[in-house]
C-alpha positions in Angstrom: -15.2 8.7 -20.5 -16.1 10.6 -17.2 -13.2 11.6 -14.9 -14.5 9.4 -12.3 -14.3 6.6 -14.2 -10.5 7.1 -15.4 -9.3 7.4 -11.9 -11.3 4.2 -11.3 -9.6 2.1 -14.5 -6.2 4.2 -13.2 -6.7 2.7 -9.4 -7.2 -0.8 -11.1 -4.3 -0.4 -13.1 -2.0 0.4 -9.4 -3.8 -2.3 -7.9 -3.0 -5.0 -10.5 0.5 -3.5 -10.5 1.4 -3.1 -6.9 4.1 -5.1 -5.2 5.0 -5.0 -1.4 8.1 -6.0 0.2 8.9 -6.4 4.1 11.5 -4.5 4.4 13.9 -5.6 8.6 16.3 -3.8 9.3 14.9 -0.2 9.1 15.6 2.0 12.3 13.8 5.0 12.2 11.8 6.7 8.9 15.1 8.2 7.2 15.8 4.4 6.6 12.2 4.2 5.1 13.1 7.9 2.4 16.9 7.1 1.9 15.4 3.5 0.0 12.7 5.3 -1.4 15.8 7.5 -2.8 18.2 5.2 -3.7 15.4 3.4 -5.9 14.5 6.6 -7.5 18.0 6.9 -8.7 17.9 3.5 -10.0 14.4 4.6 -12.1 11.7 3.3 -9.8 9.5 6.4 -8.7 6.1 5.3 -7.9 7.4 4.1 -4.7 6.8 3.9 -0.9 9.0 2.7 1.7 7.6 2.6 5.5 9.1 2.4 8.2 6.1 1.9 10.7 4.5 -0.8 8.8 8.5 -2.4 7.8 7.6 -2.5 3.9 8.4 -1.4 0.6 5.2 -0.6 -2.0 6.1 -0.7 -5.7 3.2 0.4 -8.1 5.3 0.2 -11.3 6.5 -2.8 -13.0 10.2 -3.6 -12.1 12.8 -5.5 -11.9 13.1 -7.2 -8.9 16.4 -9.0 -8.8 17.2 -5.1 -9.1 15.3 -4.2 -6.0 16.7 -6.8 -4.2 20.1 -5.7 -5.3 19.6 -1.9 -4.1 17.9 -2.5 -0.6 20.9 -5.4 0.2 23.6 -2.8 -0.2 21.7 -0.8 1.5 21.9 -2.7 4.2 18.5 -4.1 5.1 16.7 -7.4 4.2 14.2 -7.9 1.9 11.0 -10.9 1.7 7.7 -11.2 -0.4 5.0 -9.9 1.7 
C-alpha cells in the first residue's frame, strides 16, 4: 500500500472519528490549552481546544459524559456542535 494512500485511509479514519464541541465561556487562548491539558491528563490526547472558533475537536473515541465532566469543573459550558 503506497504512503499516500495510508494517510488517505488514516484521514478517513479522523474524520469518521472526530467530534466537536462548542465550548462558552473561554476568555482568551490559555482557556483553550489549560482544557486541552486537563483532558490530556484524563487520557484524551488527540485533542484541540480553540478559543477563536469557541470549540473543542476530539479525534479519538471517548467518553463523553467524561468530557462533559472535565470542561464543567473547569468552569466553562459545553453543547454538541
Amino acid at each position: 500500500m503506497s504512503l499516500n494512500a495510508k494517510l488517505q485511509m488514516l484521514n478517513t479514519k479522523l474524520e469518521n472519528t472526530k467530534k466537536i464541541y462548542k465550548i462558552e465561556g473561554m476568555d482568551c487562548d490559555s482557556c483553550a490549552t489549560l482544557l486541552e491539558l486537563d483532558l490530556e491528563d484524563a487520557g484524551i490526547k488527540n485533542c484541540r481546544c480553540s478559543y477563536p472558533k469557541k470549540t473543542l475537536e476530539i479525534y479519538e473515541d471517548h467518553d463523553e459524559i467524561k468530557v462533559v465532566e472535565i470542561i464543567s469543573k473547569s468552569g466553562y459550558s459545553i453543547s454538541n456542535e
